[in-house]
Each structure stands twice: as C-alpha cells, then as structure tokens.
N, C-alpha and C positions, 0 to 999 in steps of 0.2 A: 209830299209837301212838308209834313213831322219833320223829315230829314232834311231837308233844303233850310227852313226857318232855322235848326238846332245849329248847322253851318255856321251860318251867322251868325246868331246870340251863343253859341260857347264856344271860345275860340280852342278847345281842346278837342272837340270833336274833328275826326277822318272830315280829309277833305274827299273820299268816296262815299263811302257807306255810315257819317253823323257817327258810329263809333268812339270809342273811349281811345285817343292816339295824343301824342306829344301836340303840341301847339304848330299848326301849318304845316300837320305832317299826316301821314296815312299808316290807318293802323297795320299791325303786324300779317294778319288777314288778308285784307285788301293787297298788301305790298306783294305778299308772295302770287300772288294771282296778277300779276300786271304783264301787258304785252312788250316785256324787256327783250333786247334784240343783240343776244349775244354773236348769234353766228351772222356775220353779214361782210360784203363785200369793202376789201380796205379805201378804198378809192371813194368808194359813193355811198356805202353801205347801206345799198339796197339789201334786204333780209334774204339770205339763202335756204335753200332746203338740205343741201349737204351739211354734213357734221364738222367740215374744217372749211376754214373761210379761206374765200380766194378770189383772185378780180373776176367779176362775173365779166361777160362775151363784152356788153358795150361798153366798159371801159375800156376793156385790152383793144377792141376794133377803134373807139376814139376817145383817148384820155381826155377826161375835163382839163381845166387849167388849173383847178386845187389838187394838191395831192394825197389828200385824205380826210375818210367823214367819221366824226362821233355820231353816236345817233343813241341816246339811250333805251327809246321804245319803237317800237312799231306804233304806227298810227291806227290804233283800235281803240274799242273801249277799252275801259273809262278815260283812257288818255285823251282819246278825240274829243272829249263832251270837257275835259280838262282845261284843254289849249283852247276851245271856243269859250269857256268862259271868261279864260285869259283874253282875248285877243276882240273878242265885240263885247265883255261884259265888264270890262276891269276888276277880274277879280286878281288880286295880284298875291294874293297867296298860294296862291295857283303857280304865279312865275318863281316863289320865293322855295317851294317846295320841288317844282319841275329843275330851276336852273340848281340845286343843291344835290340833287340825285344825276343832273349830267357831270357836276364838281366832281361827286365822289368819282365817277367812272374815271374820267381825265383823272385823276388824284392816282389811281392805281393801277395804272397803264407804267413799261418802262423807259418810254420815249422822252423825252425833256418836252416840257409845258412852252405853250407861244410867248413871247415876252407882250405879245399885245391881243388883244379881244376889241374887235371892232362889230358890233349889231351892225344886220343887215337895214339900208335906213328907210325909210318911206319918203314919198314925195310929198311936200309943203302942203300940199289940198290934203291927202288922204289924212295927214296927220294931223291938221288942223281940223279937219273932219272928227278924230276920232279920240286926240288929244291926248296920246300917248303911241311911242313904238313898242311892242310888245316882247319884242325881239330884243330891245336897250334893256325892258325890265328885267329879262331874261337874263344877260351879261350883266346888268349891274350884281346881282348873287352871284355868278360865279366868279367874279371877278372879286368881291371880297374876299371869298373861301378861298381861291387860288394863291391870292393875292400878287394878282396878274393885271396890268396895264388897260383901263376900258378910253377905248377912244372915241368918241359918237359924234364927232365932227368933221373927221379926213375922208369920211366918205358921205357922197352925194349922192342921193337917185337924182338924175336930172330931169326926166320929164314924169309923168302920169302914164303908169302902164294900166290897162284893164284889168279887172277880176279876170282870174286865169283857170277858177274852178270852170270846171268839163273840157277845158282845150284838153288837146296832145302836147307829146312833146315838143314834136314841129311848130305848133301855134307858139308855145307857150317860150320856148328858142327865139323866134322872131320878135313876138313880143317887147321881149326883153333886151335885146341887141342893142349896144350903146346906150343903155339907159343909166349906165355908172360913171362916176367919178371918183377917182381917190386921191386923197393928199398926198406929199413928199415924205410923211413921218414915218410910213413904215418900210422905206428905202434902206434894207439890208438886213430885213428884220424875220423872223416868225410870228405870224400872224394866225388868227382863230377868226375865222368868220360865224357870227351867232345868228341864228334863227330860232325858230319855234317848230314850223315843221318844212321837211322835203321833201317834193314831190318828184321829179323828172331832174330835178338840179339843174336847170336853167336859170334862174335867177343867182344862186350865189356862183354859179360858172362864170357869167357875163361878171358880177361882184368882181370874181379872182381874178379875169382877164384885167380887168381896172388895177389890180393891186399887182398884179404882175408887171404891169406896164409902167407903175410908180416904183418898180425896185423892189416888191417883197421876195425875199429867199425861198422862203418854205410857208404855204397858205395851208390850212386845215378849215374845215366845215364843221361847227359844232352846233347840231341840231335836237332839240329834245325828241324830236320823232322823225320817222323816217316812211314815208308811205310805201308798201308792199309792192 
C-alpha cells in the first residue's frame, strides 16, 4: 500500500517497485527483470523457445492478413498488472512509459517505420463506458517519439463485440468477424496497427483484413505485449 500511495504523490518514483527512477519511468532494477520478448515469431510474434526466431507452424499453415508483429513484452508480470491499470484504471503513465519502450524497439529495428499508426478502436458503448481508448493513448506516445502519422478516425469498430477473455481462438475469430471498418487514407500506404496487448490476433487480423481491403501496402501490428 507505502508503495502504491508513493506512485502517486512522487512522480519520480518506478512505476513497479515506488523506487528512485526518472519521472514515468522504471527503475534500472525493475527494467532489467521485465518479461521483454526478444525471440518471437516475425508474423504474430508469439514468444518462441528456440534461440532464432522464425514463423512458428500457424502462421506458415495460415498467414494472418498483417504482415508482421512488434510485441515488446510478453504478457506477464508486472506488465500485466501494468496494462490493467492502463486499460480499467487510467493510469496513463502507464501508456506513456509502455508506448516509449515499444518506440525505442521500432526506433532500432532496420526496416523503414509506417508512415501511419492507426489505434486499434473500441465500439461507441464500450468507450463511452470507459471514456478513453487505451490503445489511442498508447500510439498517441509513440507517435510523438516516432514522429509518425496517428490517425484515430479511418477506423471504425462497427458493432459491440463481447469480452473475449477465456474464449479460444475460434470463439474469439468469430467473434470478431466484420466487426471493422477502414477509411480511404491509408490507400497505398504502410500502416502500424496499435494495441495494448495480443492474444490469439483475431482482432487486429479482422482490423488488417479492413485496411487491406481499403488499399494498405504493408500492415504491421504494434503491441506492447504479446500473450505466450
């Protein structure tokens, strides 16, 4: 509880362990210990056990429609207790600290960066429910540090999907199915789709099928976590 209140009342305190760190940031400690997800799969980046990364089986048997995932952590602790506070509690130093450590990764990769970052978006209830997408707050920081195009309008969720925690993949596919739309703007373009975290990648699959279908070139998935 010491360490929760210290959170808050000094903003220089680790956003894990209350710690002596930079302002909205994680000390040196904490940092080195976090479930960062080097080796993983380039397509979905699901976390591998092998030491060189490679398409694991179910993209090679059925490519998604994106052609490639960031994922900076694995979804473990303290990331997961991280992105829940993001995402039901607004903490948004959370986002500001999460989407700045997926920047730097994208930042040092040798691939040319998306010309656009579009957040994956919520449906009209859920967000009015909860009064912010977490996913926008997410790309709005990388999107400064990049200084990469955020567009949070060209894509629609159309209808209300269910909570998807405990479904499968299959649920979670059907689910999801037609539940996007995308603008004209990013016809011809490279594209970054943002989230918070990936589970089974049904939801930004059905996203990419949308932005496919609107004309993007080349779609990427840029998620702060990536579930195991």
């Amino acid at each position: 509880m010491i360490g929760l209140l210290r959170r808050w009342i000094v903003p220089s305190a680790c956003l894990i362990c209350a710690g002596d760190a930079e302002p909205g940031t994680v000390c040196a400690g904490c940092r080195a210990s976090l479930p960062w997800n080097p080796i993983a799969c380039p397509v979905c980046a699901l976390p591998l056990r092998s030491e060189i990364a490679h398409v694991c089986a179910r993209c090679a048997a059925e490519p998604p429609a994106f052609d490639s995932t960031l994922a900076a952590f694995r979804y473990e602790a303290p990331i997961r207790q991280a992105i829940a506070g993001l995402k039901y509690r607004a903490q948004f130093r959370q986002s500001r600290w999460l989407g700045a450590e997926l920047a730097q990764l994208a930042a040092r990769r040798l691939s040319p960066l998306p010309e656009l970052l579009i957040p994956v978006p919520l449906h009209a209830s859920r967000l009015r429910s909860r009064g912010y997408n977490q996913a926008l707050e997410l790309a709005r920081g990388i999107a400064r540090q990049l200084a990469i195009d955020l567009d949070w309008r060209c894509a629609t969720r159309l209808r209300a999907t269910a909570d998807q925690i405990g479904q499968d993949a299959k649920a979670r596919r059907k689910e999801v199915r037609g539940a996007f739309a995308v603008g004209p703007t990013v016809a011809g373009r490279h594209v970054a789709l943002v989230d918070d975290v990936m589970t089974t990648g049904s939801t930004v699959d059905d996203l990419a099928r949308a932005a496919r279908a609107a004309g993007a070139l080349r779609i990427e998935v840029w998620v702060a976590a990536r579930v195991p």
